[in-house]
C-alpha positions in Angstrom: 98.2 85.7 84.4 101.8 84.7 85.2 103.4 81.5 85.6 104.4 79.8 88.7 106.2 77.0 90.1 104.5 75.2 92.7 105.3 73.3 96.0 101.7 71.2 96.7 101.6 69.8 100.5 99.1 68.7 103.1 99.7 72.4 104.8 98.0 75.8 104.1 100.2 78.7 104.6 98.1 81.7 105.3 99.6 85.5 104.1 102.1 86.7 106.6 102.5 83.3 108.1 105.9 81.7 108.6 106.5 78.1 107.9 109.9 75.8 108.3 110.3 73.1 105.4 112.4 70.5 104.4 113.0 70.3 101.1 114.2 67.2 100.0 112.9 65.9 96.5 115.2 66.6 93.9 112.4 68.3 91.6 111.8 71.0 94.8 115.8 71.4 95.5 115.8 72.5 92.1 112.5 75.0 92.5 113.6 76.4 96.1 117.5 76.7 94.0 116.1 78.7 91.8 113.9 81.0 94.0 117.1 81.7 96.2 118.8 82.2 93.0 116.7 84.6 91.7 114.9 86.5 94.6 111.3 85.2 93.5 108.6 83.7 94.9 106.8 80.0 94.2 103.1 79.1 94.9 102.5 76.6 98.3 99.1 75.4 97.2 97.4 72.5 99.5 96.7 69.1 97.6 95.7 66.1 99.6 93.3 62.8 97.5 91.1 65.2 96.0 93.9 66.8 94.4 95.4 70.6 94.2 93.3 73.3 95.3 92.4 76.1 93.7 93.7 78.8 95.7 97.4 79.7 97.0 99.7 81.4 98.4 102.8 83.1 97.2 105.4 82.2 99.6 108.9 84.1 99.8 112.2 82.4 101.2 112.9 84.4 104.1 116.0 82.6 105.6 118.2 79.3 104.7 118.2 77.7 108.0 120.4 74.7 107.2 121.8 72.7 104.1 123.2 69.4 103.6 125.6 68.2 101.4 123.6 66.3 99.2 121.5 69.4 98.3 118.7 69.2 101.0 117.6 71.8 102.9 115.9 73.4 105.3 114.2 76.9 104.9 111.8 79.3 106.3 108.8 80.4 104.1 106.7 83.3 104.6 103.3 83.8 102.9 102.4 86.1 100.9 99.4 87.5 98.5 97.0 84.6 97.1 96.3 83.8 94.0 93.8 81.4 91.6 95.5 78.4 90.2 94.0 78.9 86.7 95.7 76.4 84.5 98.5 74.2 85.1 101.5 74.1 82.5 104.1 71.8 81.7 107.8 71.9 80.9 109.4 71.7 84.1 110.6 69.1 86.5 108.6 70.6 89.0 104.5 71.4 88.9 103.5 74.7 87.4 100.8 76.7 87.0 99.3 79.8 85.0 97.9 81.9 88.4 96.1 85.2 89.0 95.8 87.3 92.2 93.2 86.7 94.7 92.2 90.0 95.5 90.1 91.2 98.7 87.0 93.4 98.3 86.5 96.6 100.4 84.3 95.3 103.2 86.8 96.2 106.4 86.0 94.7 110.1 83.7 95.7 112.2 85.6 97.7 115.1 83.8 95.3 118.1 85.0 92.4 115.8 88.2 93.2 115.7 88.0 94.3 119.8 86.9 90.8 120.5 89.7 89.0 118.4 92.0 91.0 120.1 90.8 90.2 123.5 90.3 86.4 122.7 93.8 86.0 121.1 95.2 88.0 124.2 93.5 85.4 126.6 95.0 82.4 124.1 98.4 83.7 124.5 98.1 84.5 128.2 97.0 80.8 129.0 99.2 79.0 126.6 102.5 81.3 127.8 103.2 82.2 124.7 105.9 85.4 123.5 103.8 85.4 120.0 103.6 89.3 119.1 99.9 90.3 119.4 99.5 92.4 115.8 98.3 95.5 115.1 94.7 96.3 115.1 95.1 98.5 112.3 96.0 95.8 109.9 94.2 95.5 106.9 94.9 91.8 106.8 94.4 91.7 110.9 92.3 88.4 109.9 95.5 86.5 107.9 98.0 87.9 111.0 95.9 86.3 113.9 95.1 82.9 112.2 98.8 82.6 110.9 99.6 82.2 114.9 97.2 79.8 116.1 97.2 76.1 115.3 94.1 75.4 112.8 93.2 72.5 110.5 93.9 72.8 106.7 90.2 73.0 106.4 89.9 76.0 108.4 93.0 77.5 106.8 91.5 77.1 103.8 88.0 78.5 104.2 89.9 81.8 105.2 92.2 81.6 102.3 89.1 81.7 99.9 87.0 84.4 101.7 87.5 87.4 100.0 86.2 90.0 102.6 87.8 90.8 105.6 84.8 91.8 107.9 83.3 87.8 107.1 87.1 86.9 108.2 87.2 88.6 111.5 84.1 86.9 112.1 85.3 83.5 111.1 88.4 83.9 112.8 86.6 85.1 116.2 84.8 81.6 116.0 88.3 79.9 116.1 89.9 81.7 118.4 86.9 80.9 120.9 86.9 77.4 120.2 91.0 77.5 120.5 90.7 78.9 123.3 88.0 76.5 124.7 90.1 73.9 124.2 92.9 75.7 125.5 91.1 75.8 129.0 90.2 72.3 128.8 93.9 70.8 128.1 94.5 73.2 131.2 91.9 72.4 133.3 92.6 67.9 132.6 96.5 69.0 133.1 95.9 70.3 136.8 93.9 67.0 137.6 96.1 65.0 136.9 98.9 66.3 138.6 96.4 66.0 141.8 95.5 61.9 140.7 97.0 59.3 143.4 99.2 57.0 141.0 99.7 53.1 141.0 103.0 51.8 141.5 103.0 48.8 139.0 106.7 48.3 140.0 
């Protein structure tokens, strides 16, 4: 087990996803200070009324993006490996925990699963315009890369964060990138009619 500070928030960050925050209370200008300081890592674990959640995320600083005279900031966070929040320490101004790695098994993705994500996140990113990367098939954590750039509830986010077999991920993830993309072509298809509607001039 090894100790780590914590930043709890209504957000999941997935591994390999990249996140913008403003820091702002003084106990998480003093955590993200010391991370910048010192080149390590803290834990972005999701918390809402029910509490902290078990599982995490190590999350790395990967750039500065502005800062403020009074000590704010803003940042850019990438994820990183998971890990169990096993007990949670004192001591610090900041929340802490003791926390062990999360670690996959050794079930990979089907091939045809990981064809289909592929396909269905190519369609997504065709139909929204977006310049998003399309990652490697290759990727042992293919199931973290695709989620991490696609909107999804916290829910979602953290049903994948749990799962510790990548082959059950692919198929989860397929099932959001369908209904992502579902929605997609509805937001598309209400968009074109009502640039056709006849408008009332209340004026």
């Amino acid at each position: 087990m090894a100790e780590l500070g914590l930043f709890p928030l209504g957000l999941v960050l997935l591994p390999t996803e990249r996140l913008p925050l403003h820091v702002f209370e003084d106990r998480y200008k003093e955590l993200i200070g010391e991370c910048l300081e010192q080149g390590t890592e803290f834990g972005f674990v999701y918390t809402d009324d029910q509490g902290l959640r078990e599982v995490g995320t190590r999350a790395r600083i990967s750039d500065v993006l502005t800062r403020f005279d009074d000590g704010r900031m803003n940042v850019l966070v990438e994820g990183g490996e998971r890990f169990r929040l096993d007990e949670l320490t004192e001591g610090r101004s900041f929340a802490t925990a003791n926390v062990s790695p999360l670690d996959d098994d050794d079930e990979t993705a089907d091939a045809s699963v990981v064809e289909e994500a592929l396909r269905t996140f190519g369609a997504l990113r065709d139909l929204t315009g977006s310049d998003v990367d399309v990652p490697e098939a290759s990727r042992r954590d293919l199931s973290f890369a695709l989620a991490a750039k696609v909107e999804l509830p916290p829910a979602e986010k953290l049903a994948l964060l749990r799962e510790l077999s990548e082959r059950r991920r692919m198929d989860m993830v397929v099932e959001l990138l369908d209904e992502a993309l579902l929605t997609a072509q509805r937001v598309r298809r209400a968009s074109r009619r009502a640039t056709t509607n006849g408008r009332v001039d209340l004026g």
